[in-house]
Backbone as JSON Lines, residues from 0, in Angstrom:
{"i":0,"aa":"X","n":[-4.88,-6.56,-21.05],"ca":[-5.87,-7.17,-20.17],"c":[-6.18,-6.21,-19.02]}
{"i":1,"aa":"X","n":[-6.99,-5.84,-18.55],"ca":[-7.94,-5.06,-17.58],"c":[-8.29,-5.6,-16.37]}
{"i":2,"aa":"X","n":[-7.94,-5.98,-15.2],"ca":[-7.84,-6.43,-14.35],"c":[-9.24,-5.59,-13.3]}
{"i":3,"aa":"X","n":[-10.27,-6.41,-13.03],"ca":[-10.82,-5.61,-11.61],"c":[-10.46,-5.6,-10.65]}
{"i":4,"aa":"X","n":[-10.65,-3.59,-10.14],"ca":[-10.62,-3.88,-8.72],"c":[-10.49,-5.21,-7.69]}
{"i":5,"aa":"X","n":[-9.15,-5.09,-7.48],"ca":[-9.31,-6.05,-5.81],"c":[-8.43,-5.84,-4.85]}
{"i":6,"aa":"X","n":[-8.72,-6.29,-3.99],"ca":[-7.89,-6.13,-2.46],"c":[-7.44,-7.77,-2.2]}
{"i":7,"aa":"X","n":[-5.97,-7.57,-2.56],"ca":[-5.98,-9.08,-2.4],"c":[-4.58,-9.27,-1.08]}
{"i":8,"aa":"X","n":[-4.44,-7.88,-0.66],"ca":[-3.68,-8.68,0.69],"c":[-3.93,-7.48,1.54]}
{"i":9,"aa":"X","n":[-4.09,-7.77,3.25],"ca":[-4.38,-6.72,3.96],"c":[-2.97,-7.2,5.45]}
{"i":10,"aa":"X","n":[-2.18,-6.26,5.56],"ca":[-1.55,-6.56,6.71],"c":[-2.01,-5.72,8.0]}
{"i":11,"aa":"X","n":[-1.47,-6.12,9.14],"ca":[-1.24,-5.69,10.27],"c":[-0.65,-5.63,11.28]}
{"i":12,"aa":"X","n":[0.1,-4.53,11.81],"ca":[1.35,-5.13,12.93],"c":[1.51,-3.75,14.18]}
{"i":13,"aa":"X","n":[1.31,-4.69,15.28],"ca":[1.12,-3.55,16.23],"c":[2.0,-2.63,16.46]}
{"i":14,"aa":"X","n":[3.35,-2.91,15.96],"ca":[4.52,-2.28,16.04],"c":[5.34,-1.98,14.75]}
{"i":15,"aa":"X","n":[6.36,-1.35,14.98],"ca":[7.49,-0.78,13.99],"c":[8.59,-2.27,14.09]}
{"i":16,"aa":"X","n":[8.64,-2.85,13.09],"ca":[9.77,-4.02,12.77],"c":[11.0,-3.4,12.41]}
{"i":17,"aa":"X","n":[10.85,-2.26,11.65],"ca":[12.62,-1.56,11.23],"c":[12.5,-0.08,11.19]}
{"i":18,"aa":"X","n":[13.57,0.25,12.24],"ca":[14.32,1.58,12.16],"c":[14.73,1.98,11.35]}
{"i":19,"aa":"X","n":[14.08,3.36,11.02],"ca":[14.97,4.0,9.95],"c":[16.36,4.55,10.0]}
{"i":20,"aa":"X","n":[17.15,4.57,11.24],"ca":[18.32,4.9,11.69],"c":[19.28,4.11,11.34]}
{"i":21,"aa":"X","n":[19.44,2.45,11.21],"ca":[19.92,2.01,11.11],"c":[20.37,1.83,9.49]}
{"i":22,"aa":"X","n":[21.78,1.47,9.56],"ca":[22.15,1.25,8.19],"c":[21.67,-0.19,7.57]}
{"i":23,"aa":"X","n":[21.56,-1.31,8.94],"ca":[21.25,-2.04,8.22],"c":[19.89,-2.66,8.42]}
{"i":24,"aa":"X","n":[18.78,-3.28,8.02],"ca":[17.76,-3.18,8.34],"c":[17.45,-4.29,9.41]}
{"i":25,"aa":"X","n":[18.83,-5.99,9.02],"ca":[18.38,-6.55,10.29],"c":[18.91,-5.93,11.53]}
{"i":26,"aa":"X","n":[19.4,-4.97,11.54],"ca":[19.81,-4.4,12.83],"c":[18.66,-3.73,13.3]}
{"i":27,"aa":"X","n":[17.76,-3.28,12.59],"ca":[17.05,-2.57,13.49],"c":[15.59,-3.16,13.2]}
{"i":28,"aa":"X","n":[15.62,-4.75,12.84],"ca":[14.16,-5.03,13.07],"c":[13.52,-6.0,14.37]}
{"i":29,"aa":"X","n":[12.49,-5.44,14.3],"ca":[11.58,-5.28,15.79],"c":[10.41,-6.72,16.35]}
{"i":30,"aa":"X","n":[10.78,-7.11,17.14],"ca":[9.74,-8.04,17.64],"c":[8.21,-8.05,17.24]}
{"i":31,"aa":"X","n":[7.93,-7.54,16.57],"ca":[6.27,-7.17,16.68],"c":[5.75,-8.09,15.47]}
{"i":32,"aa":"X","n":[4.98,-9.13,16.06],"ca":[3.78,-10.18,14.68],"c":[3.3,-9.24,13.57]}
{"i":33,"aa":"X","n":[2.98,-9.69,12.54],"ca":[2.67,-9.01,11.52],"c":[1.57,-10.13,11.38]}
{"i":34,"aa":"X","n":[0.23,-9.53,11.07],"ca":[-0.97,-10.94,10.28],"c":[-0.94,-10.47,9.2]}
{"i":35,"aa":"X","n":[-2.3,-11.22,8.61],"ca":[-2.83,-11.1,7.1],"c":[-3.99,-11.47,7.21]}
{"i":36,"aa":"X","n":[-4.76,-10.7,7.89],"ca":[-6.56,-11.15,7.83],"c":[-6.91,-11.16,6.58]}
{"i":37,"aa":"X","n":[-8.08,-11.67,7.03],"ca":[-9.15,-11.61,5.66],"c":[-9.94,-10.49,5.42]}
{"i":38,"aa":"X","n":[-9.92,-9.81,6.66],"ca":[-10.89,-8.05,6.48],"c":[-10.42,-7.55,7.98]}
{"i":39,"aa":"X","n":[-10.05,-6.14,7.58],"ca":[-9.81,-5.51,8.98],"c":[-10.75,-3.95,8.68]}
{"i":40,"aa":"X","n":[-10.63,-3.55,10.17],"ca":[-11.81,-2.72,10.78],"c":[-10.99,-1.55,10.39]}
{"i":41,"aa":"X","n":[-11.54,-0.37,9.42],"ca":[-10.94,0.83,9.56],"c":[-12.01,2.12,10.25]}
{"i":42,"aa":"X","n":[-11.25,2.76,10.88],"ca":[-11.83,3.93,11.77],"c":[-11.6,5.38,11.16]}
{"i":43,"aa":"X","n":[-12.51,6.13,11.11],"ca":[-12.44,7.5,10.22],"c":[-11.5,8.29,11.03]}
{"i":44,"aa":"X","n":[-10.39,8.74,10.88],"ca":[-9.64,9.88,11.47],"c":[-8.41,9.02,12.19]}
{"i":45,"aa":"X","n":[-8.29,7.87,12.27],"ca":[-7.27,6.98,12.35],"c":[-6.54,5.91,12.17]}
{"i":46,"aa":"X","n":[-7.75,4.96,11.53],"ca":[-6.4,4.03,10.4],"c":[-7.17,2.67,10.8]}
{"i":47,"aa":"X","n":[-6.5,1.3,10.4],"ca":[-6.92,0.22,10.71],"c":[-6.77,-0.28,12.35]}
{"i":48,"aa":"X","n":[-7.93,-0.74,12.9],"ca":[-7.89,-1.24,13.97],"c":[-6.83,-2.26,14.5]}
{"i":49,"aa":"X","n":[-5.9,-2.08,15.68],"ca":[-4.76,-3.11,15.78],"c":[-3.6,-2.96,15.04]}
{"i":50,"aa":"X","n":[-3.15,-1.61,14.21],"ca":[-2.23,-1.59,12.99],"c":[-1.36,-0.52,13.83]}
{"i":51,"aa":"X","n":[-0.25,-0.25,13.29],"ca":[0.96,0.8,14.53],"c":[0.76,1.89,14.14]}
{"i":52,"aa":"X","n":[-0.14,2.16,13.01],"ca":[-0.65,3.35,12.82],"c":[-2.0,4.25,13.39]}
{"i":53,"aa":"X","n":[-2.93,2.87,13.9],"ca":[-3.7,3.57,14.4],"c":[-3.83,4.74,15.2]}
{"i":54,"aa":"X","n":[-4.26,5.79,14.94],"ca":[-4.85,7.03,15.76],"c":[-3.51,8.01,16.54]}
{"i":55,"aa":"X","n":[-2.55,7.7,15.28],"ca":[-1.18,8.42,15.43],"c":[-1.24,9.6,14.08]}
{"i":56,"aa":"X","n":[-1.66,10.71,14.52],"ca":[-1.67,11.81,13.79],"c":[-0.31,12.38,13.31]}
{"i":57,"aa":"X","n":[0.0,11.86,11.79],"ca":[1.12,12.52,11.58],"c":[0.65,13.18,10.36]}
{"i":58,"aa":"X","n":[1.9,14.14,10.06],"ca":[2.14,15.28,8.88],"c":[2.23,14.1,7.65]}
{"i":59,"aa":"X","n":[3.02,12.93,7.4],"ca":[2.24,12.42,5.97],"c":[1.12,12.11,6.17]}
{"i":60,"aa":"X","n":[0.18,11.81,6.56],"ca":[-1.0,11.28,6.43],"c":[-1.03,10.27,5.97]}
{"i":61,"aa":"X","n":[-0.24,9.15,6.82],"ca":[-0.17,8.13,6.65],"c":[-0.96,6.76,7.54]}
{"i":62,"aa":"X","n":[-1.9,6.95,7.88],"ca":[-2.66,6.2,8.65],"c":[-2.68,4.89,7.81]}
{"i":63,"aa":"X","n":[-3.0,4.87,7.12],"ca":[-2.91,3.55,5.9],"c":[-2.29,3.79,4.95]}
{"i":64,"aa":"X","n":[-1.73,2.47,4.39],"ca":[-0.92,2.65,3.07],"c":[-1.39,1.33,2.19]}
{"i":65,"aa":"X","n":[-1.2,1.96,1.1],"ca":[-1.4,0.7,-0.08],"c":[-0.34,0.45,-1.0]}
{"i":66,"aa":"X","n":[-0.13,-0.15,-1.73],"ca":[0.49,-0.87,-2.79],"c":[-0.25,-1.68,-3.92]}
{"i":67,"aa":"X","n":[0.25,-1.43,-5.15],"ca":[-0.51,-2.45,-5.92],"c":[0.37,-3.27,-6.57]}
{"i":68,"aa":"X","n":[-0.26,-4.44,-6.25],"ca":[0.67,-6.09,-6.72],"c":[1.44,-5.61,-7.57]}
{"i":69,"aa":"X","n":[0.92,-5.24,-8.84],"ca":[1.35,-5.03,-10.12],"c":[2.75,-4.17,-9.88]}
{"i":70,"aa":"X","n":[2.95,-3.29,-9.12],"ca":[4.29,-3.21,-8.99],"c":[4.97,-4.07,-8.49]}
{"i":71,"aa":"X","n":[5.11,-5.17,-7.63],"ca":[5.67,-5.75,-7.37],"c":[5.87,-7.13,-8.44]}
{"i":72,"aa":"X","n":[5.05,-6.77,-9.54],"ca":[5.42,-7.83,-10.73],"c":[5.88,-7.06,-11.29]}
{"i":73,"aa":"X","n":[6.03,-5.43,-11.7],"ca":[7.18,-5.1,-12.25],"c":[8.65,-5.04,-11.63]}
{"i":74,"aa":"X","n":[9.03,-4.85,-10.42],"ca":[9.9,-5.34,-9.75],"c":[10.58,-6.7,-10.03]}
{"i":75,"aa":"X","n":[9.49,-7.52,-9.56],"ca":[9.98,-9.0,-10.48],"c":[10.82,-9.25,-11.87]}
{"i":76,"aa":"X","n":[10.09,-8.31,-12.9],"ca":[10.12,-7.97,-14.29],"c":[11.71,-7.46,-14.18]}
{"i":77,"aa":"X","n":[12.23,-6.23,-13.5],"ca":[13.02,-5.57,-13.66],"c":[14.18,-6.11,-12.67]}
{"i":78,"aa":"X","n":[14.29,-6.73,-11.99],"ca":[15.59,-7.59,-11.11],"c":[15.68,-9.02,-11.68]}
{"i":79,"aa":"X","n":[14.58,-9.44,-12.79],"ca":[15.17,-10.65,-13.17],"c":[14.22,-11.54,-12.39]}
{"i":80,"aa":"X","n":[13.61,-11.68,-11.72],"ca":[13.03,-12.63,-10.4],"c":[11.94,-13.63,-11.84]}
{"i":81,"aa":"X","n":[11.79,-14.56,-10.78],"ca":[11.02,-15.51,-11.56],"c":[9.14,-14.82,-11.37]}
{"i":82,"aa":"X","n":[8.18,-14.96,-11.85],"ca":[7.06,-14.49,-11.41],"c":[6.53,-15.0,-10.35]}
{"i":83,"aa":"X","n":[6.13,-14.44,-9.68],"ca":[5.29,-14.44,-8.31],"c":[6.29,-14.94,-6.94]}
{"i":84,"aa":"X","n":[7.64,-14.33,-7.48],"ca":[8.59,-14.67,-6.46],"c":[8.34,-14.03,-5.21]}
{"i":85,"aa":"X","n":[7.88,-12.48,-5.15],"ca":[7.6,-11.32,-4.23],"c":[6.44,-11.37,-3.69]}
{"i":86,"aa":"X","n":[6.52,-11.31,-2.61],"ca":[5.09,-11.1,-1.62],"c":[4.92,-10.22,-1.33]}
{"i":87,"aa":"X","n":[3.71,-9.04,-2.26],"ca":[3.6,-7.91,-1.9],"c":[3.47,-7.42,-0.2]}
{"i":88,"aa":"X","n":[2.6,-7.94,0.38],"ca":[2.38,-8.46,1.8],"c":[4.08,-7.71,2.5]}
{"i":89,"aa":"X","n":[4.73,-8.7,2.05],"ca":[6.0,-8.07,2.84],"c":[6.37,-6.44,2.74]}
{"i":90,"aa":"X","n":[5.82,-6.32,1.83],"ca":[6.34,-4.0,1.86],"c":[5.85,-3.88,3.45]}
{"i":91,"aa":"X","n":[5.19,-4.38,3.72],"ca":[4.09,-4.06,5.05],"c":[3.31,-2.86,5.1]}
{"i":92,"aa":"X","n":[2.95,-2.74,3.62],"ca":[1.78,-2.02,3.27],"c":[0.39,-2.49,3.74]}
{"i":93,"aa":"X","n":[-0.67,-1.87,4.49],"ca":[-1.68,-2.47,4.96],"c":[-2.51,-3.15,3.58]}
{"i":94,"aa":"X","n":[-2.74,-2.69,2.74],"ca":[-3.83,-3.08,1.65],"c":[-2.52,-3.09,0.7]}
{"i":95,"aa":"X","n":[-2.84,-4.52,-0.51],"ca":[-2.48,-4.96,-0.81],"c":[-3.83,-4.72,-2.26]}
{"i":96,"aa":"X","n":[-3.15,-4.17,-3.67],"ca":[-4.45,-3.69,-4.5],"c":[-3.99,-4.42,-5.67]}
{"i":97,"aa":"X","n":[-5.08,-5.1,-6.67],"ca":[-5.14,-5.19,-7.95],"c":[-6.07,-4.54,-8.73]}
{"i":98,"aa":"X","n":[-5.26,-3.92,-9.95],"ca":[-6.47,-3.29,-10.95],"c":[-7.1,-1.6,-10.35]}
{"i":99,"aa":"X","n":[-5.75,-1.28,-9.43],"ca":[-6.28,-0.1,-9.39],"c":[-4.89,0.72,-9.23]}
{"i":100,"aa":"X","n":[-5.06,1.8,-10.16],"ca":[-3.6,2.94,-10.38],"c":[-3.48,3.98,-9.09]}
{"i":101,"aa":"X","n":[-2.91,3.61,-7.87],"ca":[-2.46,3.76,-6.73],"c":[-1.95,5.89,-7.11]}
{"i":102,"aa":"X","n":[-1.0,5.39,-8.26],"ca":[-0.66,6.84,-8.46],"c":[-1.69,7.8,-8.81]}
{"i":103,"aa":"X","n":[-2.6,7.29,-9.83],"ca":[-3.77,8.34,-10.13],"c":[-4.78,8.8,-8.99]}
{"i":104,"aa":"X","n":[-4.56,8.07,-7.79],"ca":[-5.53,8.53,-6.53],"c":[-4.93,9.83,-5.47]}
{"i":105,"aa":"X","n":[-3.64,10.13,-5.94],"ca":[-2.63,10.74,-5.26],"c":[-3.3,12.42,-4.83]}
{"i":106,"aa":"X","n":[-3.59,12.34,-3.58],"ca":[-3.96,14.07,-3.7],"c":[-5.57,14.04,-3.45]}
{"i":107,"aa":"X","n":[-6.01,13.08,-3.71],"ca":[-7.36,12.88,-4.07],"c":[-8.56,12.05,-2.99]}
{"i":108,"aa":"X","n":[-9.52,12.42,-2.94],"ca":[-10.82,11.61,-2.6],"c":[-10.86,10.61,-3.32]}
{"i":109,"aa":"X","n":[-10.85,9.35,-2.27],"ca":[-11.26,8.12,-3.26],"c":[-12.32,7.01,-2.43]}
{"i":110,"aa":"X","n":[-13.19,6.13,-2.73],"ca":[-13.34,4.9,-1.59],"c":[-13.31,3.66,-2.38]}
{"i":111,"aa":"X","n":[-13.58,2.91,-1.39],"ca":[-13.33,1.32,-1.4],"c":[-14.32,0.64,-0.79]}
{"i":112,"aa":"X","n":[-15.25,0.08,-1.61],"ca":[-16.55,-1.05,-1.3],"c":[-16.02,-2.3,-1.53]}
{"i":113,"aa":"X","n":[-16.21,-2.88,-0.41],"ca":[-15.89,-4.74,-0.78],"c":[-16.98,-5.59,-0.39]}
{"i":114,"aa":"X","n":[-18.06,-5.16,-0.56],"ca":[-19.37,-5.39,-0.26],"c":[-20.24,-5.15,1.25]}
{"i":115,"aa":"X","n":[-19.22,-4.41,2.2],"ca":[-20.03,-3.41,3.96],"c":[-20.19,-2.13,3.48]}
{"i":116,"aa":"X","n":[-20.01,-1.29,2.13],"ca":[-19.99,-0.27,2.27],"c":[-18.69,0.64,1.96]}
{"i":117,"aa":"X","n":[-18.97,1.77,1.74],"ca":[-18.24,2.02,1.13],"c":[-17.32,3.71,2.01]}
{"i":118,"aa":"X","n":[-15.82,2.75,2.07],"ca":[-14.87,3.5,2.77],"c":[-14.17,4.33,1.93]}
{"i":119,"aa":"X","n":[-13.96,5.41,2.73],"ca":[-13.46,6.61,2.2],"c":[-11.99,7.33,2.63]}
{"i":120,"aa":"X","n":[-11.04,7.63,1.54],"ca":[-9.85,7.85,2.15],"c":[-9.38,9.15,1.65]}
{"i":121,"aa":"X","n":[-9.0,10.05,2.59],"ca":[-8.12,11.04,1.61],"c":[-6.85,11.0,1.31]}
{"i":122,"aa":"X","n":[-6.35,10.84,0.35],"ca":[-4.99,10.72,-0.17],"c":[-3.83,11.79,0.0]}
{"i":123,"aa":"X","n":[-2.93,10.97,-0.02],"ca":[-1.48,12.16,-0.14],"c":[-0.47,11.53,-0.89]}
{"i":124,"aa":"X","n":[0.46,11.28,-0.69],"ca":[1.83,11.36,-1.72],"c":[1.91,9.55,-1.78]}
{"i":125,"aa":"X","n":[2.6,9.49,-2.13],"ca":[3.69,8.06,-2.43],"c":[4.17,7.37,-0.87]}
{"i":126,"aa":"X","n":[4.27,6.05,-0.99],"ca":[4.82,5.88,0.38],"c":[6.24,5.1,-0.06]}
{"i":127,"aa":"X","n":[6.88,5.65,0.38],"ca":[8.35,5.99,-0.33],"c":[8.95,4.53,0.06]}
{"i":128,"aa":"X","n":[9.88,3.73,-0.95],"ca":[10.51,2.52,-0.49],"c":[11.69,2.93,0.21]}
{"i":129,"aa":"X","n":[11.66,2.1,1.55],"ca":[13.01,2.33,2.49],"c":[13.68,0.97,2.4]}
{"i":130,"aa":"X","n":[15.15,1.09,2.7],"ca":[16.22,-0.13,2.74],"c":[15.35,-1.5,3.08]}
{"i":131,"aa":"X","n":[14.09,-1.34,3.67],"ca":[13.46,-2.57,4.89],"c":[13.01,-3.21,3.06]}
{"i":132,"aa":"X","n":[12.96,-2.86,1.68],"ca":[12.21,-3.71,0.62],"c":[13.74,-4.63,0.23]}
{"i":133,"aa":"X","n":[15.09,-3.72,0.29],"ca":[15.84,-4.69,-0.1],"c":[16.47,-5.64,0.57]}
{"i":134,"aa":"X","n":[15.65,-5.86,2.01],"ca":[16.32,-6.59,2.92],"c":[15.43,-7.68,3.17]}
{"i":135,"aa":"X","n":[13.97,-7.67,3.16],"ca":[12.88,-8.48,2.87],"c":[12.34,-8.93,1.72]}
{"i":136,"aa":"X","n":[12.54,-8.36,0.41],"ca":[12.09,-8.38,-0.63],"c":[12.94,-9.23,-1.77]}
{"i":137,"aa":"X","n":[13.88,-8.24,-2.25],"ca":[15.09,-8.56,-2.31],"c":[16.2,-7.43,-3.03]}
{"i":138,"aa":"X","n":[17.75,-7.99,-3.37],"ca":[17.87,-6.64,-3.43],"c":[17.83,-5.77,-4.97]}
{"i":139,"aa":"X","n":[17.97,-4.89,-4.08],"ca":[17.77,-3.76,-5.56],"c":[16.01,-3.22,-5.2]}
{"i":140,"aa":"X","n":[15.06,-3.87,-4.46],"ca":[13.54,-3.76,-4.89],"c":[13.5,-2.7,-4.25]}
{"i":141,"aa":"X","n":[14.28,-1.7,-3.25],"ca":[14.56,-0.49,-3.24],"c":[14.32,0.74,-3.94]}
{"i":142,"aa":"X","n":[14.95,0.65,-4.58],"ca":[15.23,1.2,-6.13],"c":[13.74,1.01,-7.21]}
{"i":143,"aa":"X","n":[13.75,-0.41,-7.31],"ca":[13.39,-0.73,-8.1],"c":[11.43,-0.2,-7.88]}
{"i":144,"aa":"X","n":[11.38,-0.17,-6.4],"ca":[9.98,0.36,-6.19],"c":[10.16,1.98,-6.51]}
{"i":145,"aa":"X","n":[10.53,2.84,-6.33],"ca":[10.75,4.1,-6.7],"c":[9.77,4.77,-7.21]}
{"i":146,"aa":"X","n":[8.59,5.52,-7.15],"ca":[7.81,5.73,-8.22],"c":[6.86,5.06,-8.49]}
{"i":147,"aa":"X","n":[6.84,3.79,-7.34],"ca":[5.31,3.13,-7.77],"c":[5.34,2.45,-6.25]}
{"i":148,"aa":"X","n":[5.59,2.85,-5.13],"ca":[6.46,2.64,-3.82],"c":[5.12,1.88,-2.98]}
{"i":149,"aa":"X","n":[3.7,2.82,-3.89],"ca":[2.36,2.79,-2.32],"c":[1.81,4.81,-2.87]}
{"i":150,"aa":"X","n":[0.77,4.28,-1.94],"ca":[0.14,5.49,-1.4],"c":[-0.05,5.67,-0.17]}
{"i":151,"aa":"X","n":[-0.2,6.68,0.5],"ca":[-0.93,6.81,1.99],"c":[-1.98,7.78,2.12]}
{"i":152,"aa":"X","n":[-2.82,6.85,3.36],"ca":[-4.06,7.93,3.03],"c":[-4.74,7.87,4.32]}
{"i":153,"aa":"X","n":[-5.65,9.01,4.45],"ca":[-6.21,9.11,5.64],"c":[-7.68,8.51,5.77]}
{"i":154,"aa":"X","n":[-8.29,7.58,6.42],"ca":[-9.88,7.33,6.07],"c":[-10.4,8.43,6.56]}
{"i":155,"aa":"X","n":[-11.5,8.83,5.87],"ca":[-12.23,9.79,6.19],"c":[-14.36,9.22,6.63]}
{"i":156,"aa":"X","n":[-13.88,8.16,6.83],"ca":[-15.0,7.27,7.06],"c":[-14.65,6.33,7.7]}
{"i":157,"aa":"X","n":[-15.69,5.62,8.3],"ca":[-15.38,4.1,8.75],"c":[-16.12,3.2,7.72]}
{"i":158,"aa":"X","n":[-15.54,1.41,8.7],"ca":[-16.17,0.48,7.7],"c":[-15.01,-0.46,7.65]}
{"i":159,"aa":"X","n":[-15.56,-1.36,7.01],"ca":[-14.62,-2.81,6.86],"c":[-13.95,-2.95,5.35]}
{"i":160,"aa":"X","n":[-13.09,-3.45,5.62],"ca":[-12.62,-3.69,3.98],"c":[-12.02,-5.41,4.08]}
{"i":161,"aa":"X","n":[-12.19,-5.91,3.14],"ca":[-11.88,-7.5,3.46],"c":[-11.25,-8.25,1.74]}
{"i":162,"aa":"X","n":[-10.57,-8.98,1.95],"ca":[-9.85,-9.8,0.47],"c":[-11.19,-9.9,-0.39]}
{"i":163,"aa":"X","n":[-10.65,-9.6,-1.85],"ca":[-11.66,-10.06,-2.46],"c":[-11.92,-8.75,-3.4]}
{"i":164,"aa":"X","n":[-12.81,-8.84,-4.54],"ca":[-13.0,-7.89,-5.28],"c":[-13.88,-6.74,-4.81]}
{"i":165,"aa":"X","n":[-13.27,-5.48,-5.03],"ca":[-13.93,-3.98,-4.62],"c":[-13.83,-3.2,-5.53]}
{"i":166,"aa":"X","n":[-14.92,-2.64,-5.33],"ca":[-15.45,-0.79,-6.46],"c":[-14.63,0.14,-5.57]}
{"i":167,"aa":"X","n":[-14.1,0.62,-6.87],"ca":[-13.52,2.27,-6.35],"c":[-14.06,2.8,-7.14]}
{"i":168,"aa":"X","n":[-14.35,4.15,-6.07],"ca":[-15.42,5.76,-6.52],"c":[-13.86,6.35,-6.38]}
{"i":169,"aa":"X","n":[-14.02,7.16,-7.64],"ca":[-12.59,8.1,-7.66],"c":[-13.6,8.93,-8.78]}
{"i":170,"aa":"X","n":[-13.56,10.58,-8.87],"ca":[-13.82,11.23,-9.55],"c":[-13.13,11.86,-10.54]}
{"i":171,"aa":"X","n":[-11.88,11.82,-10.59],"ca":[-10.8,11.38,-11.31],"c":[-10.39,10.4,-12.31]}
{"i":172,"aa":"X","n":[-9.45,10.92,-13.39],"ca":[-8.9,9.69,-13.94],"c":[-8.37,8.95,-13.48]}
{"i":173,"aa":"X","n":[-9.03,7.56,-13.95],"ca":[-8.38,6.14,-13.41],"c":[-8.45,5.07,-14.65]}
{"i":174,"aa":"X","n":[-7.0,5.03,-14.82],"ca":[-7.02,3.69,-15.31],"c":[-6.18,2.23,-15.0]}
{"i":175,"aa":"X","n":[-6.89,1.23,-15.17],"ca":[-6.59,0.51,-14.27],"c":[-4.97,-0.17,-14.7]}
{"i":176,"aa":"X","n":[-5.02,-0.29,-16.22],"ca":[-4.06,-0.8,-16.92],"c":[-2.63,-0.28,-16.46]}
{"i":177,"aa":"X","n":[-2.61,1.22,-15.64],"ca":[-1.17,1.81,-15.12],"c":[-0.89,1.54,-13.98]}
{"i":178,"aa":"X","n":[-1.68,0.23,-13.36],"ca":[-1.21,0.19,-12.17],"c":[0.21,-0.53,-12.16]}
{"i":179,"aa":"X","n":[1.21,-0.33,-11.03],"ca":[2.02,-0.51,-10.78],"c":[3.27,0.27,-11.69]}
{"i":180,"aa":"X","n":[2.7,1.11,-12.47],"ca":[3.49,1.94,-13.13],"c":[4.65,2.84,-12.31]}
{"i":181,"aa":"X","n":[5.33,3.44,-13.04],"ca":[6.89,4.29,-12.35],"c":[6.27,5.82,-12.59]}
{"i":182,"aa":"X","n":[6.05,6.59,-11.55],"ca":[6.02,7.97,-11.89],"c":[6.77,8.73,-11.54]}
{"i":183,"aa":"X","n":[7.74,9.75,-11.69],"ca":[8.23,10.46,-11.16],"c":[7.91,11.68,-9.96]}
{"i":184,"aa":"X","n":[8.54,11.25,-8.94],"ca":[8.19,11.6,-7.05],"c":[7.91,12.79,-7.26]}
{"i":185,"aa":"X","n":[6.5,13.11,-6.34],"ca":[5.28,14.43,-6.23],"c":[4.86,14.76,-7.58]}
{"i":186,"aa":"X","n":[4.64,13.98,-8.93],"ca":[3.84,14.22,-9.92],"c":[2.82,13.99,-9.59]}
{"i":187,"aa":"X","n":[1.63,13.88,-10.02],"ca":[0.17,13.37,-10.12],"c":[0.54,13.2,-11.61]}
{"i":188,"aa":"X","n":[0.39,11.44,-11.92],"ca":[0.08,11.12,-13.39],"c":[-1.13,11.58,-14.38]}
{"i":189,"aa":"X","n":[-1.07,11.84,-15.42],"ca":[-2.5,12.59,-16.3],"c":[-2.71,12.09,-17.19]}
């Protein structure tokens, strides 16, 4: 089955909830609200409006990050969990994707129309699962995300993105059927 394009969860949180220093993750998580709009504002050269990433220039190029559900139903799949136990939402990945192979965008120009137009991101690596999935998620989803963790990416445009079904322009292979797939860390899948 072939799933379309969609954006079916978008977070936001003005702050860092967990330290990476800490061994354990409720030790080092942080006061800061987390939402779940229905569409948030992204800005070209720095990230979603109101998000702890905004207009913080770092070496991953991580201004935004995504995830696609579908890993988190293989997660499910692979710890045993009942279906739809996991709330992708919780990775605290900003965009939340169905029907689109997160890994095949890696490296790459891609955008995202959800009917304002169409946003543009440049891509980089994997956004790597830290201790904070087996402490919110559950355990093992650590591990178990590995290889299908997220992407991060830089917008290279502005524009809105909001829940609901969206076209991706990727000039690249894409297929949709590998989303949430396991790749092995700094490949580009082919």
């Amino acid at each position: 089955m072939t799933t379309s394009p969609a954006i079916v969860g978008l977070v936001v949180s003005p702050g860092h909830n967990y330290w990476f220093h800490s061994h354990d993750p409720a030790d080092g998580v942080g006061p800061h609200p987390t939402t779940y709009p229905d569409q948030v504002e992204v800005v070209a050269g720095k990230g979603i409006v109101g998000d702890r990433f905004f207009g913080r220039a770092t070496r991953l190029a991580a201004a935004v990050s995504f995830v696609a559900a579908e890993a988190l139903q293989a997660v499910e799949e692979g710890l045993g969990l009942a279906p739809g136990s996991l709330d992708a939402r919780l990775t605290r990945r900003n965009i939340v994707t169905r029907g689109i192979d997160l890994n095949a965008l890696r490296h790459g120009s891609f955008g995202l129309d959800t009917g304002d137009g169409t946003v543009w991101f440049e891509a980089a690596g994997e956004t790597s699962p830290c201790a904070w999935m087996d402490d919110r998620l559950a355990p093992g989803a650590r591990g178990a995300l590995r290889g299908r963790g997220g992407l991060r990416a830089n917008p290279t445009t502005s524009g809105h993105l909001r829940l609901g079904p969206a076209r991706l322009e990727f000039d690249g292979e894409h297929d949709p059927r590998r989303a949430g797939e396991r790749v092995r860390r700094g490949r580009v899948p082919r």
